[in-house]
C-alpha positions in Angstrom: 19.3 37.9 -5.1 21.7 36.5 -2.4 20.0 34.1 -0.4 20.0 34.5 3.4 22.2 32.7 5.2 22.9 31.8 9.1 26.2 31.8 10.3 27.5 29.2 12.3 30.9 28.4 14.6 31.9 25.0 14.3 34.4 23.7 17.2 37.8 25.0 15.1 35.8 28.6 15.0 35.8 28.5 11.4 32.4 29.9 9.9 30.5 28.0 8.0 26.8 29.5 6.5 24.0 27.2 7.0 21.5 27.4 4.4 17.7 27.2 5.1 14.9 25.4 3.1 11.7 25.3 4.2 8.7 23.0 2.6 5.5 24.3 2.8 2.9 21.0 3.3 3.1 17.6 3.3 1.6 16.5 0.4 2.2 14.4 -2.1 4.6 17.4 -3.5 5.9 18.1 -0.2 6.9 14.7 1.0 8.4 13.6 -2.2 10.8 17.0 -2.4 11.5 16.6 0.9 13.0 12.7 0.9 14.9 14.3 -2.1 16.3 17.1 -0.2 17.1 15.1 2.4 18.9 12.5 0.1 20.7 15.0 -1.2 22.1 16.6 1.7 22.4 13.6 4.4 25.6 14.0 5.4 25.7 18.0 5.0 25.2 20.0 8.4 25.0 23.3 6.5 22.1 22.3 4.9 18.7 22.7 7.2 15.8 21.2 6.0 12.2 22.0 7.5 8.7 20.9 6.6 5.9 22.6 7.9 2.5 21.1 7.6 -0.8 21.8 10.5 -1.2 18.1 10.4 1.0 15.6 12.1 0.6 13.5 9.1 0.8 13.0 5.5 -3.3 12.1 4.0 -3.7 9.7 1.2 -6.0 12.2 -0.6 -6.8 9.6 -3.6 -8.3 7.1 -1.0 -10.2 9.2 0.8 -13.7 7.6 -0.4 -12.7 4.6 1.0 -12.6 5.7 4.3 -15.7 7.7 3.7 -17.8 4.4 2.9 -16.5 2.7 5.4 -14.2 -0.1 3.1 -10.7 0.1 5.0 -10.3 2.4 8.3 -9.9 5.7 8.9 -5.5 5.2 9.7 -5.2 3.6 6.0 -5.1 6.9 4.5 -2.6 8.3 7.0 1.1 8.4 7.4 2.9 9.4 10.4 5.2 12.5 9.2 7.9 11.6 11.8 7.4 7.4 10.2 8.0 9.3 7.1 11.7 11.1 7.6 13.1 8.7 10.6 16.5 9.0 9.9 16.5 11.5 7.9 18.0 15.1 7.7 14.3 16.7 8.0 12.9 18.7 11.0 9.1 18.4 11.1 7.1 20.6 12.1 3.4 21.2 13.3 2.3 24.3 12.6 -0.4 26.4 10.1 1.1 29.2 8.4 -0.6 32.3 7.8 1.4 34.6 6.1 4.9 34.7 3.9 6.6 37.3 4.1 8.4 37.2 0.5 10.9 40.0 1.0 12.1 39.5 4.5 12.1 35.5 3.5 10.2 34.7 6.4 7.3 32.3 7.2 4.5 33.4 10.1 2.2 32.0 12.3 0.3 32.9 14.9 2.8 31.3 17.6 6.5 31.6 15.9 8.0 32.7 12.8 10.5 30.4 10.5 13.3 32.0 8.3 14.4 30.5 5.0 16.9 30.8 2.1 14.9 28.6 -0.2 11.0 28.0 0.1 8.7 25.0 -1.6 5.4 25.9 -1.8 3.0 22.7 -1.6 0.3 23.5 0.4 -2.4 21.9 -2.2 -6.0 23.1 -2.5 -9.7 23.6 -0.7 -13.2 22.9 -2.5 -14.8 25.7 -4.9 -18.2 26.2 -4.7 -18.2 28.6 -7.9 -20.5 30.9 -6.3 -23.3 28.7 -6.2 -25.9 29.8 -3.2 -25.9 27.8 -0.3 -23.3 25.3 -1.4 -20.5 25.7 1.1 -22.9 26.2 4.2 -24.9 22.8 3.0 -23.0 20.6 1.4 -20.3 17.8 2.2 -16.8 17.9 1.0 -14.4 15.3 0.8 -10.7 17.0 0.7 -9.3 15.7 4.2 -9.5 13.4 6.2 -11.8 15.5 8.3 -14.3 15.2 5.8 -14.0 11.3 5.1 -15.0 11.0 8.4 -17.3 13.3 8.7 -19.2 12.3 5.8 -18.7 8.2 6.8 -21.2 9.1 10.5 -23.4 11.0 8.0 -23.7 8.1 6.4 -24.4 5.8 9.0 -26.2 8.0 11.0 -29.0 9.0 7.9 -29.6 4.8 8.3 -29.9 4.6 11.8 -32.2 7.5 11.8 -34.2 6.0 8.8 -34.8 2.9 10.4 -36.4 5.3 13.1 -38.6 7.1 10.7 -42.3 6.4 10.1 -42.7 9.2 7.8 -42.4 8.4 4.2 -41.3 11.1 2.8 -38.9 12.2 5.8 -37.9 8.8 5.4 -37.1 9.1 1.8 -34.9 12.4 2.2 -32.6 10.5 4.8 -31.8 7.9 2.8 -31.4 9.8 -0.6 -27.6 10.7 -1.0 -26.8 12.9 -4.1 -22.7 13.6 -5.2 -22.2 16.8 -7.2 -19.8 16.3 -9.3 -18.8 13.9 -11.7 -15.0 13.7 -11.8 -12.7 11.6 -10.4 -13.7 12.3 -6.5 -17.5 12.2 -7.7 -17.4 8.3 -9.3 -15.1 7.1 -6.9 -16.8 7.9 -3.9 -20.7 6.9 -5.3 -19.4 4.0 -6.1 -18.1 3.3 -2.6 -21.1 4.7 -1.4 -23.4 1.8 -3.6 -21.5 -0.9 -1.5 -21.8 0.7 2.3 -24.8 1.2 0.9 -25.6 -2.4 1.2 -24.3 -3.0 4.5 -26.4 -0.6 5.8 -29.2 -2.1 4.6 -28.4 -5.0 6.0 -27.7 -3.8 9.4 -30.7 -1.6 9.8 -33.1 -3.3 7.8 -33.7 -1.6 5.1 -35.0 -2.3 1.5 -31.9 -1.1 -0.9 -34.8 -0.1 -3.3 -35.2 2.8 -1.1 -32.0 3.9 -1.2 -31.6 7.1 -4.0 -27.8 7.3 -5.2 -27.3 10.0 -7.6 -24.4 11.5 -8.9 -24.8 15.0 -10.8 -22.7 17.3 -12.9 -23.1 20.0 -15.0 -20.8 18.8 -17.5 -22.0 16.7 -20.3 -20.5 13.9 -19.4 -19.1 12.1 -16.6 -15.3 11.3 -16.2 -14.5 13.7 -19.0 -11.1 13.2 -19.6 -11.0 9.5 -19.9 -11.8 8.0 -23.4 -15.8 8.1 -24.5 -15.4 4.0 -24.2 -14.5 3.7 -20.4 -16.7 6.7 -19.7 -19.6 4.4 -21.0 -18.2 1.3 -19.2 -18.5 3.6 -16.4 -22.1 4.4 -16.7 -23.5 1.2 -17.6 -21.5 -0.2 -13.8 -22.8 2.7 -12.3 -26.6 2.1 -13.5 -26.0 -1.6 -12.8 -25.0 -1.2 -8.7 -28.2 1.4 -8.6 -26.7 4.7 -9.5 -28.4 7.1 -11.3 -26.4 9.5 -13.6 -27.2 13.4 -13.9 -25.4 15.5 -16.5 -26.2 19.1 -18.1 -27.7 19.9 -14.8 -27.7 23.7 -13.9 -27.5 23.4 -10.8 -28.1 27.1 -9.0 -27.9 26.3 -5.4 -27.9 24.1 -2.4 -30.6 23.9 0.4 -30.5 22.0 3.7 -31.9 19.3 2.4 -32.0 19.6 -1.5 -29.8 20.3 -4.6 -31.8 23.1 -6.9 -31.3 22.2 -10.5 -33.1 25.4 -11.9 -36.4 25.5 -13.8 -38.2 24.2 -10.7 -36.4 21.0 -10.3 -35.1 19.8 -7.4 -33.2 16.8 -5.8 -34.4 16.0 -2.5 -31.9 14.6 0.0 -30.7 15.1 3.6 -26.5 14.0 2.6 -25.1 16.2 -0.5 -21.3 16.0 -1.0 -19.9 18.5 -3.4 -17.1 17.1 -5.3 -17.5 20.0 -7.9 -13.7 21.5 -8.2 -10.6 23.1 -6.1 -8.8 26.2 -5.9 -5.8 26.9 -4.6 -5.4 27.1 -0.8 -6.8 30.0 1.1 -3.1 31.0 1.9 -1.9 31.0 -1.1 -4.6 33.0 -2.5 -3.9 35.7 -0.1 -0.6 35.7 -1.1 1.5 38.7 -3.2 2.5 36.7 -6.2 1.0 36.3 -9.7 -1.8 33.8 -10.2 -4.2 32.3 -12.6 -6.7 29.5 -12.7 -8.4 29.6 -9.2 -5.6 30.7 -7.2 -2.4 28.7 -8.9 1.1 30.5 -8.7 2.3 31.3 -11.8 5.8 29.6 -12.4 8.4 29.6 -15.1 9.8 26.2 -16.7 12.4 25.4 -13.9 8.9 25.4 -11.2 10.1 28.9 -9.7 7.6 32.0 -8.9 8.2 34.0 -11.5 8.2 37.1 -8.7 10.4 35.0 -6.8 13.9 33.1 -8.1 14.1 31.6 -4.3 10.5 30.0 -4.1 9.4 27.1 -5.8 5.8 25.9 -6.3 4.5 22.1 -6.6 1.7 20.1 -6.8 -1.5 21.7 -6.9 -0.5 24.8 -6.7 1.6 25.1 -10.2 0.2 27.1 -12.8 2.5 26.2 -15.8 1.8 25.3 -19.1 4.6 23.3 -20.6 5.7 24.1 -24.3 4.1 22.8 -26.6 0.4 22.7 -24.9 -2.6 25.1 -24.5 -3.5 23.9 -21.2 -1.8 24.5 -17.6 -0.5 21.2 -15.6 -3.6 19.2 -14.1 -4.0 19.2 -10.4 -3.4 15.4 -10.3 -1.0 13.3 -8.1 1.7 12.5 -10.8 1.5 15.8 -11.3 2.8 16.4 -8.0 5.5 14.0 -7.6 7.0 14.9 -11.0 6.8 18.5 -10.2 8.6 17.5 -6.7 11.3 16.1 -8.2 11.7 18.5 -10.5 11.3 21.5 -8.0 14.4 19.7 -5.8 16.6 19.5 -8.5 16.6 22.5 -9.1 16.6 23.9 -5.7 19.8 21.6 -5.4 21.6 22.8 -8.4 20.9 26.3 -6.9 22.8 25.5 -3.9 25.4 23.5 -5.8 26.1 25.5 -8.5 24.2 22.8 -10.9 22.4 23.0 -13.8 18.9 23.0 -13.6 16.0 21.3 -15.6 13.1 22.7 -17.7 9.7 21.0 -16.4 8.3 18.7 -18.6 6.0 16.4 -17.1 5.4 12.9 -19.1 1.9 11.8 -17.2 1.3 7.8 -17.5 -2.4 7.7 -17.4 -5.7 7.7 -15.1 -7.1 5.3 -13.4 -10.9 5.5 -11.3 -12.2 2.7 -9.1 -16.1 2.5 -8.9 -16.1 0.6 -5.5 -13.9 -1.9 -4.4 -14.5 -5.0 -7.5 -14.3 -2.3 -10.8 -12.6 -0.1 -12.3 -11.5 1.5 -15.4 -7.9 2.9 -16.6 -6.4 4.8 -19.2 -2.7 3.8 -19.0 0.5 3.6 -20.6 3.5 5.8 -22.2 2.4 9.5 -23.0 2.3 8.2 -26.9 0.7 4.6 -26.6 -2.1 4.6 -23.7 -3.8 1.3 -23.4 -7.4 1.3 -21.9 -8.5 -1.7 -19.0 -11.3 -2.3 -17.6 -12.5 -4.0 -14.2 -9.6 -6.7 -13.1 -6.9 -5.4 -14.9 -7.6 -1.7 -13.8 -8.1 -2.6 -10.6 -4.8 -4.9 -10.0 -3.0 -1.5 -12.0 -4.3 0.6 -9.5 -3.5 -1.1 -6.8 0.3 -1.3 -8.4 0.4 2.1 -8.5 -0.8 2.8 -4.9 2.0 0.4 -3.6 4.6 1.7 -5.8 3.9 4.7 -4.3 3.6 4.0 -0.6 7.2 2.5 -1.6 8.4 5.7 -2.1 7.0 7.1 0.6 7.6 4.9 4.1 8.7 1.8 2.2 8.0 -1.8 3.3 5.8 -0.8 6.2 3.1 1.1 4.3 3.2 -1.5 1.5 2.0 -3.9 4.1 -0.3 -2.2 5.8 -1.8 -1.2 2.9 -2.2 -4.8 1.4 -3.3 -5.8 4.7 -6.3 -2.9 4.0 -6.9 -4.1 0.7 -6.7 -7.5 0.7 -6.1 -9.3 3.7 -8.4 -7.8 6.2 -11.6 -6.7 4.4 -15.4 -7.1 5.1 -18.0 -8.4 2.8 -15.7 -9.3 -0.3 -15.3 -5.3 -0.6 -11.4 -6.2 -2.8 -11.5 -6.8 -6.3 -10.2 -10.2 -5.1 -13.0 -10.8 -3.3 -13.0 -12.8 -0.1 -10.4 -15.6 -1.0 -7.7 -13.7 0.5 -9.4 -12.4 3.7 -8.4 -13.7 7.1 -11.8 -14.3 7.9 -11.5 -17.7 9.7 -9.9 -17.2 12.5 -6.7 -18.8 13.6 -7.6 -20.8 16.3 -9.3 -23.2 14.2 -6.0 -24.1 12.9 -4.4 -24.9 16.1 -4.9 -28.6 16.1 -3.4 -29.0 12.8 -0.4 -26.9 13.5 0.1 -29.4 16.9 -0.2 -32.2 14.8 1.9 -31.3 12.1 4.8 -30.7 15.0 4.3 -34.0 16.4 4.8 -36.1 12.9 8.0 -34.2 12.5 9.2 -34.4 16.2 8.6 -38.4 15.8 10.5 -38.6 12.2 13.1 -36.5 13.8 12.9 -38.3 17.4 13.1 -42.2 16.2 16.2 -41.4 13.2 18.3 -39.5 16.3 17.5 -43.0 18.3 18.4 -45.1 15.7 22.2 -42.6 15.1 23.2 -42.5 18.6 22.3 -46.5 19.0 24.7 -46.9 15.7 26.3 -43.7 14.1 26.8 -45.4 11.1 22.8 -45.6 10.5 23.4 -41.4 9.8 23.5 -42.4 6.2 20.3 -42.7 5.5 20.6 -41.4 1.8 21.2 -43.9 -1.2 24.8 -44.7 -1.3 26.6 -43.7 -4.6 25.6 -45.6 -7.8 28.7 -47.4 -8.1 28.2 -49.5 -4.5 26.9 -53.2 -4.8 23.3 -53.5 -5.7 22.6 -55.5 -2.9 23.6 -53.1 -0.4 21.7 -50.6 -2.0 18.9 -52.3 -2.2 19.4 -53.5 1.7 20.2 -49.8 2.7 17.3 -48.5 0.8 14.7 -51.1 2.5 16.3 -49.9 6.0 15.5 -46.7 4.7 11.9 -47.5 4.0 11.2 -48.7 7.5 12.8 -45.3 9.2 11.5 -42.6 7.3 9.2 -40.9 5.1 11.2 -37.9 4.4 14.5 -36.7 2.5 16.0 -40.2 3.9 13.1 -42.2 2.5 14.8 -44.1 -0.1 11.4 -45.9 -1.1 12.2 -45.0 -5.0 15.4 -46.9 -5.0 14.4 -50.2 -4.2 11.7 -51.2 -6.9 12.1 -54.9 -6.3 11.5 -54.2 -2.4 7.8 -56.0 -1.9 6.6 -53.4 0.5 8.5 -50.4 -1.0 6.9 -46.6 -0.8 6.1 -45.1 -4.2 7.6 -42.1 -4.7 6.3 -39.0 -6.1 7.5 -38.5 -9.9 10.3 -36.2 -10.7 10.9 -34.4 -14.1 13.7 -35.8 -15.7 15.6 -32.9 -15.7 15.6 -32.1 -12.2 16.4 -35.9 -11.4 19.6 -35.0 -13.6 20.7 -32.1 -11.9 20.0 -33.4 -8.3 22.2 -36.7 -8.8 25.1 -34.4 -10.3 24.6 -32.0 -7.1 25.1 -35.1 -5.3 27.6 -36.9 -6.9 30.0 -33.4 -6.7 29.4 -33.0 -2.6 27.8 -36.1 -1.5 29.7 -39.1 -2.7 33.7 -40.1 -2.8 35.3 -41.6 -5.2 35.5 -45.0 -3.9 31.6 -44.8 -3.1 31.7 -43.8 0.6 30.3 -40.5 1.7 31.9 -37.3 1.7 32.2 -34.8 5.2 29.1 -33.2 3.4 26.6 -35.4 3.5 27.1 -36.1 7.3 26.5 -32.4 8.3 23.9 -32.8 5.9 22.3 -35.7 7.6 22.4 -34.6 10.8 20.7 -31.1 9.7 18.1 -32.8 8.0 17.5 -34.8 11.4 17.8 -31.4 13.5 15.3 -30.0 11.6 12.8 -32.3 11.9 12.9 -32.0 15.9 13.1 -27.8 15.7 10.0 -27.7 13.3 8.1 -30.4 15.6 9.2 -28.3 18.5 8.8 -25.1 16.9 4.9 -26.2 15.7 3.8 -27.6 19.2 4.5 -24.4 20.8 3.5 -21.9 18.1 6.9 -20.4 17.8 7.5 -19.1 14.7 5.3 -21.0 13.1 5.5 -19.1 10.3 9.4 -20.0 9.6 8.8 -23.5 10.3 5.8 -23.9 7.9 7.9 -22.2 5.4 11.2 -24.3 6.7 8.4 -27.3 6.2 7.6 -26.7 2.6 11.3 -26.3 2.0 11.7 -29.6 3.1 9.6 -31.2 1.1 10.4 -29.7 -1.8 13.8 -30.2 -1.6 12.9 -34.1 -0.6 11.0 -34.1 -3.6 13.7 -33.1 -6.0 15.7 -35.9 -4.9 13.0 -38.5 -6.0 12.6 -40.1 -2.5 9.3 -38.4 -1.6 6.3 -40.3 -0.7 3.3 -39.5 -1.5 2.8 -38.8 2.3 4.9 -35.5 2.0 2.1 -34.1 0.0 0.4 -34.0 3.8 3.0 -32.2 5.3 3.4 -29.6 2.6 -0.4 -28.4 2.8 -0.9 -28.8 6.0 2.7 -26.5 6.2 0.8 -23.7 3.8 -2.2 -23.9 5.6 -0.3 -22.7 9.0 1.6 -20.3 7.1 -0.6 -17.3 8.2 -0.6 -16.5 12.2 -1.5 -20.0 13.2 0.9 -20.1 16.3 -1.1 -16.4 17.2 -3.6 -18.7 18.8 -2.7 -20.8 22.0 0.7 -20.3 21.0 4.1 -18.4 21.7 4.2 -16.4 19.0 1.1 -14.2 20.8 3.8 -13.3 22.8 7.2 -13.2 21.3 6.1 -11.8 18.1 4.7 -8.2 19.6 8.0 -8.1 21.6 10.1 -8.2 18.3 8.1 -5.6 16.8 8.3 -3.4 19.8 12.0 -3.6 19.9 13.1 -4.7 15.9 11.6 -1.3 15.0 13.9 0.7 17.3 16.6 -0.4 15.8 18.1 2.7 13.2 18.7 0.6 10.3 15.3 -0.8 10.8 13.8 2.4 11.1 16.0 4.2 8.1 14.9 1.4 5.5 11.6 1.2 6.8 11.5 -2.5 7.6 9.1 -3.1 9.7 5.0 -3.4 10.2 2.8 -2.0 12.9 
């Protein structure tokens, strides 16, 4: 089948064809095809690329319980679209498809119509209620960020109207909160639920002994494709945070306020979330193409429709079972991106003339976090998996997410996302706890940022005094080993009495009465500091080389821009760091006193924003960020943070 192609007149009126491919979603599928594409083809005008997605923005799917209990806010699971391809040869557009026309290879909505050569197909899936009575009407889902929000003023407005409630059992029903189903959405989200559960409490005063958490399935067990060991890790921190565990429950239907288990057993609760399973999108079940397993397109090896050679399916929406195994692909987010790159190979070699790849996904594991302090993993190569529990998942998972958002909008969403995580979290809810929150804030360390200026502004002031009254008093470094002793030991002394810094020479005068002890040096960086010097600092007569004078006088100039810099809380970040640098390097020359211990943590402790307090940077720094992100290599390379 020829694919359609759009003729175009370039300015020598030669015809060229332009060839069309349209992604359907902005998934994790979508997204990750699409930078491909684009990768591919950034310097190729007859190649159009188009993404199509209702949504203005790419979700975080996998963190949408976080969001939903309230641990990070609701823009931490979302990613500008436009952030996303800045740069890039990819037209984004905002629309919701509701038909594909296969055979006329066009794309409709209610408002336009798209053509295309070449289609992707990632439009991911919707809850499935199986049937079950009253389940849809009555229950919460968690599958957009719609829902997280949604569910989080549930939540929060169950407590509120609890704390209201002088009815016991009324009472009861508002604050009992039951999850069905016990997968990976299921855990995750009750276990975010346990710790906004908490806060609650504490904000509305309420006993947490009141507070029913269940989490039901009709499985067996919960989790049940990770290892029988983590899945009873996962009970036993479940029961421990106040979770109780349902399985082999038949559940037949969902009231208003109850989950009917059958046999005359009941759950009673205002908030049910159903968590239970997907199925394909409710376009592409309506659509004219083989499928199987709750509305997945069936696909051959190279990811293509097997009705159609010019439409290719990722993410979710694969049904493919690779040789060798008995089940289809899971519906996981590796699963995606693999399938993406795949899928744009492919589509690539079509247009090239290449050769395309079979799909054969090699998945590296699972991973579920119970709340924001545990989790458990299954990881590793597709042969050798290794199983971790609470730290160690944790810190894997959080690798993954960043490795991820990497991929995705680079440095900026790597930030922002440790800024979520780590940085700026509530009631220790980070598997680091609180020791990395910014939860003091920065004016407190105003004073000690002023200060710390002024001890480097008066070092910095007093030695350019002491140069300009006799330029020959620049030398304040020991002079080579070779010059008389007594000089030394007369410069060194001179030095003592000037400084405390890289020109303290306190070490080299151990017969001086008042002399500064030094802080020790290794050996071996001793060794290759006075060969460093000897090779740029020293002549061979003794005297000092060009070098060491431009040295000198940067040391001295660096002294008075750090004081300067620190007083007025400009960039108080490089000078702390320019501070610590110093010291360091003052240190490795074995002429530090034990004094330049103060300046280094006082220099760490101002690291973090302390000039965004009664200082410039309030200003200066929002400017920059206005106008550094503007800038197209900036943009491009994503280096930048909100």
């Amino acid at each position: 089948m020829l694919p359609l192609l759009l003729l175009q007149h370039n300015e020598t009126n030669e015809v060229s064809f332009v060839k069309k491919i349209v992604l359907l979603g902005g998934g994790y599928g979508g997204v990750h095809a699409a930078k491909k594409l684009a990768k591919k083809f950034k310097k190729d005008k007859d190649v159009q690329i188009t993404l199509i997605d209702r949504n203005p923005y790419h979700t975080l799917l996998t963190e949408l319980h976080e969001v939903a209990a309230n641990r990070t806010p609701e823009d931490s699971v979302k990613i500008d679209l436009k952030k996303i391809f800045a740069g890039l040869n990819v037209d984004v557009v905002l629309d919701e498809i509701n038909n594909i026309d296969f055979d006329g290879k066009k794309l409709s909505s209610e408002t336009a119509v798209y053509e295309y050569d070449y289609l992707v197909i990632g439009t991911g899936c919707k809850p499935t209620f199986f049937g079950i009575p009253g389940a849809e009407e009555n229950a919460f889902t968690l599958w957009s960020f719609e829902d997280a929000v949604r569910l989080k003023e549930q939540i929060r407005h169950s407590f509120r109207e609890a704390a209201k409630e002088h009815d016991p059992a009324v009472r009861k029903s508002k604050l009992s909160f039951v999850v069905v189903g016990a997968g990976f959405t299921g855990v995750e989200l009750i276990g975010e639920m346990a710790e906004f559960r908490d806060e609650l409490c504490k904000e509305f005063y309420i006993d947490k002994s009141e507070v029913r958490l269940v989490v039901a399935d009709m499985a067996p067990k919960i989790l049940p494709i990770l290892p029988d060991k983590l899945i009873a890790k996962s009970e036993k921190y479940l029961r421990k945070i106040g979770v109780e565990i349902i399985t082999s429950a038949k559940i037949t239907g969902v009231g208003e306020d109850r989950v009917i288990l059958g046999e005359g057993k009941e759950i009673i609760a205002n908030t049910i979330v159903w968590t239970a399973g997907v199925e394909g999108s409710e376009l592409v079940g309506n659509l004219d193409v083989q499928q199987q397993g709750r509305k997945r397109i069936v696909t051959n090896d190279k990811l293509q429709s097997v009705d159609h050679e010019n439409v290719y399916v990722i993410g979710d929406n694969i049904f493919y079972v690779p040789e060798g195994e008995t089940r289809p692909v899971p519906q996981m987010v590796e699963n995606a991106e693999q399938a993406a790159a795949l899928a744009a190979h492919n589509l690539i070699a079509d247009i090239t003339n290449g050769t395309k790849k079979s799909y054969k996904p090699a998945f590296h594991g699972t991973m579920v976090c119970i709340g924001s302090r545990y989790g458990v993993a299954n990881v590793g190569l597709p042969n050798k998996m290794f199983m971790l529990t609470g730290f160690f998942a944790m810190l894997s998972k959080h690798f993954m997410n960043m490795f991820y958002l990497s991929t995705v909008a680079g440095f900026n969403k790597v930030w922002s996302y440790m800024m979520h995580e780590f940085f700026h979290v509530n009631n220790r809810r980070s598997f680091l706890g609180g020791h990395f929150s910014k939860r003091s804030p920065n004016f407190w360390l105003v004073p000690l940022r002023i200060y710390l200026g002024i001890m480097w502004l008066t070092e910095g002031w007093e030695k350019l005094l002491k140069i300009i009254d006799d330029p020959n008093r620049i030398f304040l470094i020991p002079p080579a080993p070779s010059a008389d002793a007594t000089t030394a030991a007369s410069q060194a002394v001179e030095a003592v009495s000037q400084t405390v810094d890289a020109q303290t020479a306190a070490s080299a005068v151990t017969t001086a009465k008042d002399a500064i002890e030094a802080l020790p040096v290794p050996g071996f960086i001793s060794s290759m500091v006075s060969g460093f010097m000897d090779m740029f600092f020293y002549t061979a007569d003794g005297g000092y080389t060009a070098l060491a004078s431009v040295f000198q006088v940067g040391m001295v100039g660096a002294e008075i821009v750090f004081g300067l810099m620190l007083i007025a809380g400009l960039f108080t970040a490089v000078a702390s760091i320019g501070t610590i640098a110093m010291g360091v390097m003052i240190w490795t020359s074995g002429m530090a006193p034990y004094e330049m211990l103060w300046f280094v943590t006082a220099a760490i402790a101002t690291i973090g924003g302390a000039g965004s307090t009664l200082g410039l940077d309030y200003y200066v720094l929002p400017w920059l960020k206005k106008h550094w992100k503007k800038v197209p290599l900036v943009k491009r390379w994503y280096l930048y943070t909100d």
